[in-house]
VEXDREN-2710 file (C-alpha; in Angstrom, 1 decimal):
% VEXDREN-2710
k/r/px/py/pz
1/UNK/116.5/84.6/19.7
2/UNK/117.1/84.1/23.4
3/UNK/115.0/81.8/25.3
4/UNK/114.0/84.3/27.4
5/UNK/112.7/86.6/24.8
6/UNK/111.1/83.9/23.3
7/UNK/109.1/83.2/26.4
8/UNK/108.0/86.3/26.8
9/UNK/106.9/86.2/22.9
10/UNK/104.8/82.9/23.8
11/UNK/103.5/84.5/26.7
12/UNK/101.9/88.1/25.0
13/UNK/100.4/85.3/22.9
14/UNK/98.7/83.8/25.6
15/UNK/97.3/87.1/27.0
16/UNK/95.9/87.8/23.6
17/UNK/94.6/84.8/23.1
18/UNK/92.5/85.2/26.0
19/UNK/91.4/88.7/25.1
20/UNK/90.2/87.0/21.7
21/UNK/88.0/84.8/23.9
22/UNK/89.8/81.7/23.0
23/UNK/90.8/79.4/25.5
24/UNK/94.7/78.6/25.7
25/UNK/94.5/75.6/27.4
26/UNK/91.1/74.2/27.1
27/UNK/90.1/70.8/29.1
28/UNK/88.2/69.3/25.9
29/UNK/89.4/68.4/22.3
30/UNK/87.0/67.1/19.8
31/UNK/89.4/64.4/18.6
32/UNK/87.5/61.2/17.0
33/UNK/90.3/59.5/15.5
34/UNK/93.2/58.6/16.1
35/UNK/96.5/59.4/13.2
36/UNK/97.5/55.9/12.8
37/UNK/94.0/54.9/12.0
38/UNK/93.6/57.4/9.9
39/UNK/96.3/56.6/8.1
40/UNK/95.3/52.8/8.0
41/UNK/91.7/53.7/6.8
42/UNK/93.2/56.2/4.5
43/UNK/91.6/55.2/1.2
44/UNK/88.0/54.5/2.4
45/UNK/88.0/57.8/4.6
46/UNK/89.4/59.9/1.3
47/UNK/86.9/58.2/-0.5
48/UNK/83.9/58.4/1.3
49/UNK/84.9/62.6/2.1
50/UNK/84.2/61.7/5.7
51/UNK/85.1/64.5/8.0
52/UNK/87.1/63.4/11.0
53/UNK/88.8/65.2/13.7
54/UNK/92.4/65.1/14.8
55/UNK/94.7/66.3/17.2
56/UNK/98.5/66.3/18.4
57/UNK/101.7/68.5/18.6
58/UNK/102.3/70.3/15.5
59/UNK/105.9/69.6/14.8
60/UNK/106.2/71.2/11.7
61/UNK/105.2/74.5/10.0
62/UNK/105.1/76.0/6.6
63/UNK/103.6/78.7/4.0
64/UNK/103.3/78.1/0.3
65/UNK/101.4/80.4/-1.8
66/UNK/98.8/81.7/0.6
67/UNK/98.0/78.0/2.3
68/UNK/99.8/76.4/5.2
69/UNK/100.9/73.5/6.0
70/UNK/101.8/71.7/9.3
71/UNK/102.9/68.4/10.6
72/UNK/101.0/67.1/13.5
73/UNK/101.9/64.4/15.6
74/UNK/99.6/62.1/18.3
75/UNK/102.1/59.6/19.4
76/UNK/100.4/57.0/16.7
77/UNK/101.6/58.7/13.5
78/UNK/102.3/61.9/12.2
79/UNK/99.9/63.6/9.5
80/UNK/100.4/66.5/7.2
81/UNK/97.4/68.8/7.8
82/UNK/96.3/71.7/4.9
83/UNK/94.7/75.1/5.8
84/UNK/93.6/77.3/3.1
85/UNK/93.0/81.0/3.7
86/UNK/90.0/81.2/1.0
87/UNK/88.2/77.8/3.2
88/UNK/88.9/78.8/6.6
89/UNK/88.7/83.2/6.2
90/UNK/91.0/85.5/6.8
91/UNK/90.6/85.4/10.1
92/UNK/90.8/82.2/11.0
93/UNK/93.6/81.7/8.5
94/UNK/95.4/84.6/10.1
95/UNK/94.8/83.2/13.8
96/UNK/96.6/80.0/13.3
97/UNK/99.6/81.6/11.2
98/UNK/100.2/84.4/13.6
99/UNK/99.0/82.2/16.9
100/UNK/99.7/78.9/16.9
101/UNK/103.7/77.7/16.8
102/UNK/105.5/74.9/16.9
103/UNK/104.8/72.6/20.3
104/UNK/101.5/73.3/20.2
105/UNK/98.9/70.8/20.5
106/UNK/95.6/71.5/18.4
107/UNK/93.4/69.4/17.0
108/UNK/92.1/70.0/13.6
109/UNK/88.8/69.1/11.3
110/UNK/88.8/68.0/7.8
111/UNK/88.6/65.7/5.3
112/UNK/91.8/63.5/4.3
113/UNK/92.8/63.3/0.8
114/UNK/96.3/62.7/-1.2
115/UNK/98.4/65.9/-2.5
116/UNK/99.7/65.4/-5.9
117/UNK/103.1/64.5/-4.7
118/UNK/101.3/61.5/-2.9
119/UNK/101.7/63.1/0.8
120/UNK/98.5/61.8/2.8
121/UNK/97.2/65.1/4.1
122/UNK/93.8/66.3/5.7
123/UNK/92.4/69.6/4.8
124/UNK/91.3/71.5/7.6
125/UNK/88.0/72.9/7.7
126/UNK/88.3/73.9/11.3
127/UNK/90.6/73.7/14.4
128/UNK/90.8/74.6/17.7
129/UNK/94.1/75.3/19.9
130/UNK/94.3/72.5/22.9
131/UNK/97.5/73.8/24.6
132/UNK/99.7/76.6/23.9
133/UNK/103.6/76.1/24.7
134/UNK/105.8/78.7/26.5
135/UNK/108.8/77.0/25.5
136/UNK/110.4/75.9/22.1
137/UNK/111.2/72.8/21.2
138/UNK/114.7/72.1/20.7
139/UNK/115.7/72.1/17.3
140/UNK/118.7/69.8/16.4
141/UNK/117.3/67.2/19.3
142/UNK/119.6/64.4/17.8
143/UNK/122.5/66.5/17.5
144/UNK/122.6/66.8/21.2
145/UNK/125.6/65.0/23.1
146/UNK/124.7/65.2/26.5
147/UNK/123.4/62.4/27.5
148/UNK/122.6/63.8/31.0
149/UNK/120.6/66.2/29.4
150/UNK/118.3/64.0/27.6
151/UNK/118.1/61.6/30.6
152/UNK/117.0/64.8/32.3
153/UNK/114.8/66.2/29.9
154/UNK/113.3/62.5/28.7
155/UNK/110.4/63.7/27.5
156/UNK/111.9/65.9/24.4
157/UNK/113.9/62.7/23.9
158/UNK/111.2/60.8/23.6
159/UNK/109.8/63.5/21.2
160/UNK/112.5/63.4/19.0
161/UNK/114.1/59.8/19.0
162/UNK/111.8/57.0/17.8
163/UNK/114.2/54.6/20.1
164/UNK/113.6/56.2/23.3
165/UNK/109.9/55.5/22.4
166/UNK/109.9/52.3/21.3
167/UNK/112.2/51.4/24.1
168/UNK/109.6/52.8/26.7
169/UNK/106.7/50.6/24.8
170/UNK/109.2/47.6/24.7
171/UNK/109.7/48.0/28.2
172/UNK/105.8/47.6/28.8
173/UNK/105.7/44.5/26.9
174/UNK/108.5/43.1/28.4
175/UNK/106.8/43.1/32.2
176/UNK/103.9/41.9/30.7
177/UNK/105.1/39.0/28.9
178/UNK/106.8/37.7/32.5
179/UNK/103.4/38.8/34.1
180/UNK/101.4/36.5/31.7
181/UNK/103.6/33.7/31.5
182/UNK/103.6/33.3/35.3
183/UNK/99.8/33.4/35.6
184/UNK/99.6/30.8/32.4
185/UNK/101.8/28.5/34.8
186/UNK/99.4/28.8/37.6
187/UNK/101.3/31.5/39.9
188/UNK/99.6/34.1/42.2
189/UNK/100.8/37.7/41.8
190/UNK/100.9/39.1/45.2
191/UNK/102.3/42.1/46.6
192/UNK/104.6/42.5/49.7
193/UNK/105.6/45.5/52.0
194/UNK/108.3/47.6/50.7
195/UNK/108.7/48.9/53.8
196/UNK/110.3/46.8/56.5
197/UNK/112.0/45.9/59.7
198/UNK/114.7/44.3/58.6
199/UNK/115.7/44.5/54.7
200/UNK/116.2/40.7/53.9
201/UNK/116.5/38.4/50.8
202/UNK/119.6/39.9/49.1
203/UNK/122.9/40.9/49.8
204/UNK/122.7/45.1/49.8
205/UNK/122.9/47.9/51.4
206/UNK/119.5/49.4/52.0
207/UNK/118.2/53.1/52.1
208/UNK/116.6/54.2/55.5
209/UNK/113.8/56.3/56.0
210/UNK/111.7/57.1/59.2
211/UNK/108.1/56.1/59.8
212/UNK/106.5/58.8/61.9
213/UNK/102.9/56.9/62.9
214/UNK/105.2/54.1/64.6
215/UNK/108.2/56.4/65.8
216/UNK/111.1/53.9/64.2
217/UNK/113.3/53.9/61.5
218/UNK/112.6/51.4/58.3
219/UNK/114.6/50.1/55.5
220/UNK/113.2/50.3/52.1
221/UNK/113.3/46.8/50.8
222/UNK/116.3/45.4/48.8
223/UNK/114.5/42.1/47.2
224/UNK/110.9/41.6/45.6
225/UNK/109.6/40.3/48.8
226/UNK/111.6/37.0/49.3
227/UNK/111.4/36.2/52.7
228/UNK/107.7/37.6/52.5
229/UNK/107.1/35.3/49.9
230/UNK/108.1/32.3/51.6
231/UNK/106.2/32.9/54.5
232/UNK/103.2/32.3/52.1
233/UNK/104.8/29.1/50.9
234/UNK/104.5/28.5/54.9
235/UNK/100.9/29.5/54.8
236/UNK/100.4/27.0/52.3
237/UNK/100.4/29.0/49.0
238/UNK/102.3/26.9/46.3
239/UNK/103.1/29.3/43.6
240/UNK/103.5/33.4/43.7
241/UNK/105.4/35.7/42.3
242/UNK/105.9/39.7/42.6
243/UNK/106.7/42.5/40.0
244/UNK/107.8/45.5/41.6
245/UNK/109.9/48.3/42.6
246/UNK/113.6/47.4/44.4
247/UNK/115.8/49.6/46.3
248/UNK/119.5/49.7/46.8
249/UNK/121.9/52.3/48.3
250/UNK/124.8/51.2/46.3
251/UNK/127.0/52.6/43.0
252/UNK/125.6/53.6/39.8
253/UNK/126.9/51.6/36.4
254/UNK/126.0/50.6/33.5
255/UNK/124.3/47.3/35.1
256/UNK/123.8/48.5/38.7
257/UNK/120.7/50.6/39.6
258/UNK/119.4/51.9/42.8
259/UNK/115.5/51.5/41.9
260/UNK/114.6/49.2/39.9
261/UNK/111.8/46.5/38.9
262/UNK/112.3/43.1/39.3
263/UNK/110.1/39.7/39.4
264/UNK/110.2/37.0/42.1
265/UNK/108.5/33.9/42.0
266/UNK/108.2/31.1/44.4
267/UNK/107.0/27.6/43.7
268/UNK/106.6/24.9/46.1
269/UNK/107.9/21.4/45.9
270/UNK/109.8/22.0/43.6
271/UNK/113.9/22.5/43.5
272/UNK/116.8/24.1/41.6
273/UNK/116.7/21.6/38.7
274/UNK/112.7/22.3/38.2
275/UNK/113.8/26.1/38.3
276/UNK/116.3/26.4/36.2
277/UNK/113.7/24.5/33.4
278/UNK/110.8/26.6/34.2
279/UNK/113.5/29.9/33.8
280/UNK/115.2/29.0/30.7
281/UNK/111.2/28.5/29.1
282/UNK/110.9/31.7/30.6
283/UNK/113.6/33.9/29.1
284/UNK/112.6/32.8/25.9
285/UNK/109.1/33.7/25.7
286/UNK/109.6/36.8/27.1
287/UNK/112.5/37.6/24.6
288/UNK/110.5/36.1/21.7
289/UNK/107.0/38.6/22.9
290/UNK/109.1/41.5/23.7
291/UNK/111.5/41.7/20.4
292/UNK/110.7/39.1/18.1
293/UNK/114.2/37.4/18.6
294/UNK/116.0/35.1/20.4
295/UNK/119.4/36.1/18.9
296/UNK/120.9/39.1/20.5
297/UNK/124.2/41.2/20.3
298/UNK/125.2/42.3/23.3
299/UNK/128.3/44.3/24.0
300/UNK/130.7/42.5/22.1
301/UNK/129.1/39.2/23.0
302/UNK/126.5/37.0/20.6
303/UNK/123.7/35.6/22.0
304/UNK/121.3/32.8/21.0
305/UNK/118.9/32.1/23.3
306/UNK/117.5/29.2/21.4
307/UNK/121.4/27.5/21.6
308/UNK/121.5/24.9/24.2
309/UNK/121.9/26.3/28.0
310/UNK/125.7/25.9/29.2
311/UNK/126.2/24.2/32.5
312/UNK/129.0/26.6/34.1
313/UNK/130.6/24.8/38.0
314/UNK/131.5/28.0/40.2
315/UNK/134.2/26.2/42.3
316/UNK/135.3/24.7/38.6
317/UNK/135.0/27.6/36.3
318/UNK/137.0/30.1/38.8
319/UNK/139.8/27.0/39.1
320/UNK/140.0/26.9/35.4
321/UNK/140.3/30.7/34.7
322/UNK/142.5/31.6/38.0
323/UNK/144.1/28.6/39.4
324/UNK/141.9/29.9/43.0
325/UNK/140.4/26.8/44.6
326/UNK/137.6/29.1/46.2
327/UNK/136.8/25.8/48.6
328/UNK/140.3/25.9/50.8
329/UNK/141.1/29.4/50.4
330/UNK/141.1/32.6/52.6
331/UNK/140.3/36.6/52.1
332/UNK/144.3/37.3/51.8
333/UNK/144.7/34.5/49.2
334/UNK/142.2/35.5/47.1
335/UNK/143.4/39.0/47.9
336/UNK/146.4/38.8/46.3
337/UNK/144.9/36.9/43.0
338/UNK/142.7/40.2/42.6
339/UNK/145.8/42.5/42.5
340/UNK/147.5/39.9/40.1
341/UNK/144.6/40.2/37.7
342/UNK/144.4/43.8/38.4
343/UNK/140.5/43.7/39.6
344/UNK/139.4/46.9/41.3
345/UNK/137.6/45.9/45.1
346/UNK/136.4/47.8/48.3
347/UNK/138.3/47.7/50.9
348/UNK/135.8/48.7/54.0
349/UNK/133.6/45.0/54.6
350/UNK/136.4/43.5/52.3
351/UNK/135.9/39.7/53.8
352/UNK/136.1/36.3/52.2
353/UNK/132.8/36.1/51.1
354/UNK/133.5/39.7/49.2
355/UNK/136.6/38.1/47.5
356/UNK/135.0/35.0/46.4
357/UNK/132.6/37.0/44.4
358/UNK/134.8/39.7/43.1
359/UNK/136.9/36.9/41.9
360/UNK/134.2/35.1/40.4
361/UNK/132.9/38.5/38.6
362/UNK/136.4/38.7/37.0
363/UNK/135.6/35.5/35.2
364/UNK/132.1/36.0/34.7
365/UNK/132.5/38.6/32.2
366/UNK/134.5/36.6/29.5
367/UNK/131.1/33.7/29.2
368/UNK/129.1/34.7/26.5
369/UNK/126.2/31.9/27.4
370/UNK/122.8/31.4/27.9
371/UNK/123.8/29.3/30.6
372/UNK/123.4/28.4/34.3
373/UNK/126.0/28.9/37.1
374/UNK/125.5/26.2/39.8
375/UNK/127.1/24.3/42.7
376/UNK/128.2/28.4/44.7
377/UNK/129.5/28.0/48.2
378/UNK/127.7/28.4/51.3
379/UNK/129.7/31.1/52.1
380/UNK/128.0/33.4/49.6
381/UNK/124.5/31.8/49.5
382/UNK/123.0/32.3/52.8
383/UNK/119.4/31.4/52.0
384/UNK/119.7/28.2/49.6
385/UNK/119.9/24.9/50.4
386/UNK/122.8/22.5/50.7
387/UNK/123.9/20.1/48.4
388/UNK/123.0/16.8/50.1
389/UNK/126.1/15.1/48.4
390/UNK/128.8/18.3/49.2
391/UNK/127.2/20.4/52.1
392/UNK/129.8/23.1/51.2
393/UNK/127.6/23.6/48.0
394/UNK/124.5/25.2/47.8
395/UNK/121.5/24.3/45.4
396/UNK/122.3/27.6/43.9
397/UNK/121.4/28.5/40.2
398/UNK/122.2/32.2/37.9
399/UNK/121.7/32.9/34.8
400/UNK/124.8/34.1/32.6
401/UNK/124.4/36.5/29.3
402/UNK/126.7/38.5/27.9
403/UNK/128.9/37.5/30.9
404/UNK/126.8/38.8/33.7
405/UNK/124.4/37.7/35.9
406/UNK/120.9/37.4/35.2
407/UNK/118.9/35.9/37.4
408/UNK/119.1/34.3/40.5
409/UNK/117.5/31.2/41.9
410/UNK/117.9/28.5/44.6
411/UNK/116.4/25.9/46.4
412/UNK/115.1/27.8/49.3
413/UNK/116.4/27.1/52.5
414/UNK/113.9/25.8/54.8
415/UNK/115.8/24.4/58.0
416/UNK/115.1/26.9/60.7
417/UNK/118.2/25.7/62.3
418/UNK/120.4/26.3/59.4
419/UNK/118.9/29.6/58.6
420/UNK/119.5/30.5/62.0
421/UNK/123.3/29.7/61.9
422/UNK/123.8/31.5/58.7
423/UNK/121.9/34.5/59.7
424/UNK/124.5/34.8/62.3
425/UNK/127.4/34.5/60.6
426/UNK/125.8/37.3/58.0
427/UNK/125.5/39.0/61.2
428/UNK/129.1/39.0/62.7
429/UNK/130.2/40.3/58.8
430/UNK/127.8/43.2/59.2
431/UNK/129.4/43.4/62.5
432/UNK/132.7/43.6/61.0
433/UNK/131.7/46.5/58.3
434/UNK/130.1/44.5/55.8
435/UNK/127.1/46.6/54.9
436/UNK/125.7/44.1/52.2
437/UNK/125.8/41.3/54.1
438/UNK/121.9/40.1/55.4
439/UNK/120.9/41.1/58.6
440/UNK/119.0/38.6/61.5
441/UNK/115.2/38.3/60.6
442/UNK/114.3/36.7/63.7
443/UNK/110.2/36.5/62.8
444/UNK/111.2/34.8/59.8
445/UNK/112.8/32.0/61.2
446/UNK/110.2/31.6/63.1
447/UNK/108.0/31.7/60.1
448/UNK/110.3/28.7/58.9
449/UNK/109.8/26.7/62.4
450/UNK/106.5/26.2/61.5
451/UNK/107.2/24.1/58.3
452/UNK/107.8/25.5/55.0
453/UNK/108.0/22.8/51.9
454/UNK/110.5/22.7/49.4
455/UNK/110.3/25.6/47.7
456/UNK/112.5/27.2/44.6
457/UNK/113.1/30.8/44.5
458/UNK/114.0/32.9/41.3
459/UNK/114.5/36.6/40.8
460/UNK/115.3/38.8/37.8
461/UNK/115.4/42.3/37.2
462/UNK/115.0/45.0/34.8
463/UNK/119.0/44.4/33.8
464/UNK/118.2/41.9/31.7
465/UNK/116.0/43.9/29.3
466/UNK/119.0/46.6/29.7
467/UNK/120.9/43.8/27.8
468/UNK/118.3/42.7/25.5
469/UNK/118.4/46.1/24.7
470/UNK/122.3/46.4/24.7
471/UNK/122.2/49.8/26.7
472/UNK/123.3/51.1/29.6
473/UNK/120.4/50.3/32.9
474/UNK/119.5/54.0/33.4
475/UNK/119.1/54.7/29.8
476/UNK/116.5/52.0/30.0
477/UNK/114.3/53.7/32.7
478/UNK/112.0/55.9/31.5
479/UNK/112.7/58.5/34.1
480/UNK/115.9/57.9/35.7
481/UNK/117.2/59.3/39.0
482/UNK/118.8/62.3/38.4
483/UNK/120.8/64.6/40.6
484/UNK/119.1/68.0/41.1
485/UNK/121.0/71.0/39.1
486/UNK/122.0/72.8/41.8
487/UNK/123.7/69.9/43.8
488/UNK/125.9/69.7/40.6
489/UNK/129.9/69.5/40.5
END
């Protein structure tokens, strides 16, 4: 039947309905329990004949030999409910078989007991309807290909395809267990402006919106409130951290995401080396609460997290796989080593800084790990802190799975004076049509002339449960970004 007939079906149901007096989307349901209790206090409830009340979507539907039967599911469990024509009346009996459909949500009251093929089923001695659909559910959910389509329409995926909810419930846990770990370690959760002057902490290009109060133009922010952060490590905090929302006007991919969750956390006097303990302690409690697991399989890659943590040297590892010494090189050079190996690169911004990182992304991807990547150049670390012993090295610290990034910590930078400098030098590559490279925060060096103590900084985002997962980033949001039907090619 055509969905448009079969609207227009649902809806003369509707208008009867209310002509009957009955409700078609009341505000109250008499639901006491739950299905998955129910089902887990089965035999004492079938025993003691105790009348409970249910409710959910009925997903199934079926007539045998003048009783019904119809599935019915909460989001807890699914339960097979029983209405009999000669316990309910013909008119009752006759309201729900001609009224009530598929997609529906009703809520039903009985008395649970087992059928002789052992199905757990309550038999209905009442019911009410709680919401009457005007569309049908899809039938052959899982034989749908589209993956645009269920992105789109996520919440008949999640309807149909137990992963898609077990991924959403995963996802909650997997916030949760960073959020509680952090406070267990003594950190602050705080919240910072996502709205701001200058979008600082990371290198992206920002989205840019307008503030009407103040009459300016703001950036949304593209890092979980870094430099914010360490002006409270100025203010004498000594541990906080932040889980929220990032945005970043850049390319979608299977890894890259333009809004997105991510946690910061900032911990003063301590360093990389204190970090990169406190992370990989981290990881694994998070992985452990969130999937039970520390071994992973993640495309084409195997991952123990419980393994001992690699040690991986930028300048070394990039030598070693490309023959680049990325120390005494310049943007041609490494140039021409990306169209040896074949590595696709922008062109606008393209600068030295750019080539570094596209070279060392061409490497990246063939180390399995867990592991850290230390010892990056100045050149791409703008806000971490020198290596006292090699000041063309920065305290720097990322965390490789799967052979990407993630996570991304440093010894914070906290010489006014140097942060100055590089904020320049970020600025003459913006300048020069770098749109990812950091702009001048001229408050926040300020912030830092009044003192900040050593501080490590760490951030990760929602791409590493992506990998845990082994899917793509947006089929790990719940409700992805989508582009409107009509602006469709």
């Amino acid at each position: 039947m055509p969905i448009d007939e079969i609207r227009r079906n649902k809806e003369e149901k509707v208008a009867k309905l209310k002509k009957l007096g009955i409700d078609p989307f009341p505000a109250v349901s008499g639901r006491d329990t739950e299905i998955r209790d129910a089902l887990e206090n089965f035999d004492s409830l079938a025993q003691d004949k105790k009348e409970i009340t249910i409710a959910g979507r009925i997903m199934a539907k079926r007539e045998h030999g003048g009783s019904l039967f119809a599935d019915i599911n909460d989001g807890s469990g699914k339960l097979q409910i029983l209405l009999k024509e000669d316990v309910l009346g013909a008119e009752k009996y006759s309201l729900f078989n001609d009224y009530f459909d598929i997609g529906d949500f009703a809520d039903f009251t009985g008395i649970l007991f087992e059928t002789k093929r052992g199905e757990k089923t309550l038999e209905a001695k009442d019911f009410k309807l709680l919401t009457k659909t005007l569309l049908p559910l899809p039938e052959k959910w899982h034989g749908l290909k589209d993956i645009e389509e269920r992105l789109r329409k996520r919440y008949l995926d999640v309807i149909f395809n137990p992963e898609v909810r077990e991924m959403v419930e995963k996802r909650a846990k997997f916030w949760s267990a960073f959020r509680k770990f952090m406070t267990d370690k003594g950190f602050l959760e705080v919240e910072t402006p996502v709205l701001e002057n200058t979008a600082g902490g990371a290198d992206a290009r920002p989205f840019i919106t307008h503030h009407n109060a103040l009459g300016i133009d703001v950036y949304l922010r593209i890092s979980g409130g870094e430099l914010w952060q360490k002006r409270l490590m100025v203010a004498g905090f000594e541990k906080t951290f932040e889980i929220g929302r990032i945005f970043r006007n850049e390319g979608i991919d299977d890894e890259h995401l333009q809004d997105y969750t991510q946690m910061e956390f900032y911990w003063a006097y301590a360093d990389y080396k204190k970090g990169m303990k406190l992370v990989e302690e981290m990881y694994k409690y998070v992985a452990r609460e969130t999937f039970g697991t520390l071994e992973f399989d993640i495309r084409g890659h195997k991952v123990d997290l419980d393994k001992k943590w690699e040690i991986y040297d930028y300048t070394g590892t990039i030598k070693e796989m490309t023959g680049v010494n990325v120390l005494n090189v310049d943007s041609k050079q490494v140039e021409e080593k990306l169209r040896e190996l074949k590595v696709e690169y922008k062109n606008e911004g393209f600068n030295l800084e750019r080539a570094i990182d596209c070279l060392w992304k061409y490497c990246r991807k063939n180390i399995a790990g867990p592991g850290f990547l230390i010892n990056a150049p100045v050149v791409i670390s703008p806000l971490a802190k020198r290596l006292s012993d090699n000041p063309k090295l920065t305290q720097k610290f990322q965390i490789i799975i799967a052979g990407s990034e993630m996570g991304n910590g440093y010894s914070e930078l906290n010489d006014p004076l140097d942060q100055a400098e590089r904020f320049k030098e970020q600025q003459k590559l913006r300048e020069a049509g770098d749109e990812e490279a950091q702009m001048y925060d001229k408050e926040f060096v300020e912030a830092l002339e009044y003192g900040m103590p050593p501080t490590c900084g760490f951030g990760v985002s929602e791409r590493l449960f992506s990998f845990l997962m082994n899917k793509p980033a947006r089929e790990c949001q719940i409700f992805p970004l989508m582009r409107p039907r009509d602006k469709e090619k």
